[in-house]
N, C-alpha and C positions, 0 to 999 in steps of 0.2 A: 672831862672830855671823853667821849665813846669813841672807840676804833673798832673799825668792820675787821673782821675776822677771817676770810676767805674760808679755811679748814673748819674751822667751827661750823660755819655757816654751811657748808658742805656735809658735814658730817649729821647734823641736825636733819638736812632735807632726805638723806640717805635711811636716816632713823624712821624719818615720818613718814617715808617711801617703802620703806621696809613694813611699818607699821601697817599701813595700808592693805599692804601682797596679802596679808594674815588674816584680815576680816573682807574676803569680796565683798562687793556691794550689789553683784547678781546670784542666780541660782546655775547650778552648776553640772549637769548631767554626766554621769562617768557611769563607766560599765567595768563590776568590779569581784564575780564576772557579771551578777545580773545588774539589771542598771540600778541607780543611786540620784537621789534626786538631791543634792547638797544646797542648802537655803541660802539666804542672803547672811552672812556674818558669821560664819563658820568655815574654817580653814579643814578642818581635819576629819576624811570621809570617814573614819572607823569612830568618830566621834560616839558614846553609846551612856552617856549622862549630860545632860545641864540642867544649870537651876538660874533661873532669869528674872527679870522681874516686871508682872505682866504690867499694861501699859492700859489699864480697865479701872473703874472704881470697884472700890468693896462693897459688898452688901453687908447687914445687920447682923447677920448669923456665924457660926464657926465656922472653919475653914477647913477642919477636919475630916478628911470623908475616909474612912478607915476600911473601906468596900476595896480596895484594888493597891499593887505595888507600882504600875504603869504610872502613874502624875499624883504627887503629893503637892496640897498647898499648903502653906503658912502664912496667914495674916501678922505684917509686922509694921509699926508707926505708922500705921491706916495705909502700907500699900500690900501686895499681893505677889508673895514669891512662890514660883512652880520649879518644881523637879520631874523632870520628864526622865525614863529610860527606856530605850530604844529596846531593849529584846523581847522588855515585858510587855510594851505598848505593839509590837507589831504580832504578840500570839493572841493579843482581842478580838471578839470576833464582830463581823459588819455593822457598824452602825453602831459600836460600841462608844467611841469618841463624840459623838452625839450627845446620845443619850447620858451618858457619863457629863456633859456640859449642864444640863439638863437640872442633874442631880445636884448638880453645884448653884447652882441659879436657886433652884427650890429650895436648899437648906440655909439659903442666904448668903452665902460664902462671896458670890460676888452681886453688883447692882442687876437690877431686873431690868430684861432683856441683854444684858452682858453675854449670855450663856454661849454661843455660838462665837463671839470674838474669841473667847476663850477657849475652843475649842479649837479653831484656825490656828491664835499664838502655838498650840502644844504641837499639831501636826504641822507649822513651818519651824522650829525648832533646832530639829537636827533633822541626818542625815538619814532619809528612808526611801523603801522600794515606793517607786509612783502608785505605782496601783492598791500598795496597803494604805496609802493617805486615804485614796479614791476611798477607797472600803471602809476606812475607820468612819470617815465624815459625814458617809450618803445612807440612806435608810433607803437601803435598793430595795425597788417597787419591785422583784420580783422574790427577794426571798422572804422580804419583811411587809410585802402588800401595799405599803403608801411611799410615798414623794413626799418628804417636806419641801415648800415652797420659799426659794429667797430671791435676792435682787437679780442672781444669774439666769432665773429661769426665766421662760416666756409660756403662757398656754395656748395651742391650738384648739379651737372649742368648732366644731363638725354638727351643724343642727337643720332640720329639713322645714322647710318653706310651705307652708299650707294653705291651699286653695283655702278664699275666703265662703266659711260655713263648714269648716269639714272641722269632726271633731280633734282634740288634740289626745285622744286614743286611737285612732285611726290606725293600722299599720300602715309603714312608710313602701314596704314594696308589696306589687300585686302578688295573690296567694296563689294565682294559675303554676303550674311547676315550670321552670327556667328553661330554654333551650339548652343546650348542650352540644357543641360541635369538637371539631377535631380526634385526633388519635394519638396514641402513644405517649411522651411525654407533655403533649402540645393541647391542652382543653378549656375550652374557650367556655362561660357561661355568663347567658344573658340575661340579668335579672331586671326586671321593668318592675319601674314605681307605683305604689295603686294610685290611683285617678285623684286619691286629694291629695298628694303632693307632685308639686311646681316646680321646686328644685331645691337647692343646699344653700345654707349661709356657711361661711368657713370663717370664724371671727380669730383676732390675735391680741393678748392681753401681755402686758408686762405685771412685774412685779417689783413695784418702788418703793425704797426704805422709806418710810415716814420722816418729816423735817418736827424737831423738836421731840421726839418721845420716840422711844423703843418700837421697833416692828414693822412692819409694811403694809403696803396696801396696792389694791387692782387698776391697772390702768391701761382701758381700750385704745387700742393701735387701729384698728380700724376693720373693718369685714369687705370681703367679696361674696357677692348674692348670684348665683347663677341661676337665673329664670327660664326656663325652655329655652338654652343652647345661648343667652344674651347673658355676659359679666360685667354686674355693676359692681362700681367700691363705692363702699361710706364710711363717712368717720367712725361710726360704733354699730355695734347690730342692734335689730331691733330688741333682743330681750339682753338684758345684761342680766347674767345668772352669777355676778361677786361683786352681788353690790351688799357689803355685809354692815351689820350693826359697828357705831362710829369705834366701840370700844376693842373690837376686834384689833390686833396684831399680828398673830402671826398662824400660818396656815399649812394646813396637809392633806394634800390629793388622796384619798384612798379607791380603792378598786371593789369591787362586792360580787359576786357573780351566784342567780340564783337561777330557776326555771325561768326567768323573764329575759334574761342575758347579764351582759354587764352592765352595774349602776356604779357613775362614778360620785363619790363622796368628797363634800370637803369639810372639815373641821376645824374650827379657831377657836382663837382663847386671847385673852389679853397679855398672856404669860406663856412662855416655853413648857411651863410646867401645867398648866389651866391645860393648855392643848395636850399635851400626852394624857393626861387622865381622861379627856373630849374623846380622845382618840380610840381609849378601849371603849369607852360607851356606845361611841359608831358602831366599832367594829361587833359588838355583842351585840348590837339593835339598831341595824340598819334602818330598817319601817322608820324609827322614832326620829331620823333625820328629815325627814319627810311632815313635822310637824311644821306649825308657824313660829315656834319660839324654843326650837332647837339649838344648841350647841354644836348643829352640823348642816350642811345642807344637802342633801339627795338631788343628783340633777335628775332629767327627765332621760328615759331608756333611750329615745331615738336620740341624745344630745351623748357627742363624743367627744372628750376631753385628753391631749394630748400632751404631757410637758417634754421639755426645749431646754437645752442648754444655747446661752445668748454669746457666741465670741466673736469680736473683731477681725475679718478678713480682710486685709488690702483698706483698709479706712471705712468698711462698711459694717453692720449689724448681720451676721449672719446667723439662724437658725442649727443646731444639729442634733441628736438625737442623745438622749443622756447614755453615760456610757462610751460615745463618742473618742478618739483621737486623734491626733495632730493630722495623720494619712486621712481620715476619713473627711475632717473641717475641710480640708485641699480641695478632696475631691467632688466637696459637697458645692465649690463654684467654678466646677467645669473642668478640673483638670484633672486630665488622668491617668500618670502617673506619676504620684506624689513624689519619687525620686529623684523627678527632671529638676525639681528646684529648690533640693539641698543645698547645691553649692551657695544661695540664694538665702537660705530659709535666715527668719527672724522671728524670734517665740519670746515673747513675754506673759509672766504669769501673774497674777493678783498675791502681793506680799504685804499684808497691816492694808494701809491706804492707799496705794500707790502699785505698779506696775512693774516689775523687774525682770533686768532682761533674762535669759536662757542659755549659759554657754554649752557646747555640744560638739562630737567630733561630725563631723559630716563628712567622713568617710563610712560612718555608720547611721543603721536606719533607727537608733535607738530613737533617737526624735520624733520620728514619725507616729511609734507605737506609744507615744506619752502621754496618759491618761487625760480628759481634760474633765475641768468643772466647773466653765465658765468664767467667761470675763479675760480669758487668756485673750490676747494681741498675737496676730500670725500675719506674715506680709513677706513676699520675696523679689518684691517689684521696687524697684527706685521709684520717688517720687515723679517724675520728671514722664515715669511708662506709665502711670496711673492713668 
């Protein structure tokens, strides 16, 4: 015969309760003094090693990569253990964590296309400054010239509408010199379009992980055509400039700037590692992107390519500018100033598969200044004010 125990049974729930306080199950903002961004399953901010066991298949090759003291892996009974430290992993410089996935991917260490999971698992980890994640993961387009392209991004594509017969060299504005009005810091100039352009297509593309196989692929959201001062939308523009070979996965924006202006580039590969070798070839012979059976595509000069970080405002899809934070996402749907809705706010960030929530003191604007990389969740409205 079993008999219920009261004290046991109490002591038990107080254990597992206890248990619990030790590993949160959201992310955790403290300001210590500079802020700290603490992951899901880690108690302790001065936290400065773990070794975990990543949650990715193996690839074929070694696990060794003898290049860096920041993340060591070890293949063990066909799974994959990492050792991350925090002082060594936050003196790497931009774009390091990336590329370092990269390398791992390429030497076979984990399965193809894994490269970038694996790079997420090491920078949610432990406890780091927000903006050295930002830094480690992003290949900034502005020190390192290209965008890599993932599910978070969106692209704005900006291309001019041509009177039918007018060549597709044409310049897009008239060559007469600009008016030019005002004074002081106030100058206004008016530039008018030459005679065979009509107006602008402004198209928007997502970028969606492939179902079955590693990597991503293009998909048109729709366009608006402004024709002499009248705005049509259509499901897709007329020219789709990523519609790329079936084998293509995975892709990077680059920038090029010569006497002609700026040509934006994109390069793919079937493989993380196919594209970074794609990637210097661009970059060493622009022209050659510009072939038919290139390993890059050259768009056309007057065609402008813009990427987007994609986050969730109030239940909607909102657009923001990469680099972007929590203050700016706010103000980017109308409100202005992000402070009024601290007492309010709610931030969820992209942790593995899933969303977690953000705790934070909101007598402080650390929140606001919080890097974002997309796919973050931000709402301050009850359901009910929606």
């Amino acid at each position: 015969m079993l008999r219920f125990r009261p004290r046991a049974a109490l002591f038990f729930l107080l254990v597992a309760a206890a248990g619990c306080a030790h590993r949160p199950s959201g992310y955790r903002l403290i300001e210590n003094p500079k802020p700290i961004l603490i992951p899901p399953g880690v108690a302790n901010p001065d936290l400065s090693r773990r070794t975990f066991v990543a949650n990715i298949p193996p690839g074929p090759g070694p696990c060794a990569l003898d290049d860096t003291t920041a993340v060591q892996l070890q293949l063990r009974k066909k799974t994959i253990r990492v050792t991350v430290k925090r002082d060594a992993l936050q003196t790497e410089p931009a774009g390091w964590l990336a590329d370092w996935s990269i390398l791992a991917e390429r030497r076979g260490c984990v399965a193809s296309g894994s490269g970038r999971e694996l790079a997420n698992l090491v920078a949610e980890s432990l406890p780091l400054d927000p903006a050295a994640v930002f830094r480690l993961l992003s290949a900034n387009h502005v020190l390192r010239g290209y965008v890599d392209l993932g599910a978070e991004n969106r692209l704005q594509v900006h291309s001019p509408i041509l009177r039918e017969g007018t060549s597709a060299d044409a310049p897009v504005l008239d060559t007469s010199p600009p008016q030019v009005s005002g004074s002081g810091s106030h100058i206004e100039v008016d530039l008018k379009l030459a005679p065979g352009v009509i107006g602008f297509e402004t198209a928007w593309y997502a970028v969606r992980p492939n179902i079955g196989r590693p990597g991503y692929h293009f998909e048109a959201l729709g366009a608006d055509r402004d024709i002499q001062g009248k705005v049509e939308h259509a499901p897709a523009p007329v020219t789709d400039y990523f519609d790329f070979p079936a084998e293509a996965a995975f892709f990077r924006l680059l920038y090029k700037s010569d006497s002609n202006g700026i040509t934006a580039i994109v390069a793919f590969g079937a493989t993380p590692g196919e594209l970074d070798a794609r990637t210097k070839a661009a970059l060493a012979d622009p022209a050659g992107c510009e072939k038919p059976a290139a390993p890059c595509r050259a768009l056309p000069h007057k065609v402008g390519v813009n990427p987007y970080l994609a986050v969730d405002i109030e239940g909607r899809e909102v657009t923001v500018a990469l680099g972007a934070n929590v203050a700016t996402a706010i103000e980017a749907v109308g409100v202005k100033s992000p402070d009024s809705v601290l007492p309010q706010l709610s931030v969820a960030m992209p942790f593995g598969n899933r969303l977690a929530p953000v705790a934070f003191d909101r007598q402080s604007r650390a929140i606001l200044n919080l890097q974002l990389t997309g796919g973050e969740r931000i709402s301050w409205r009850k359901r009910s004010d929606r």
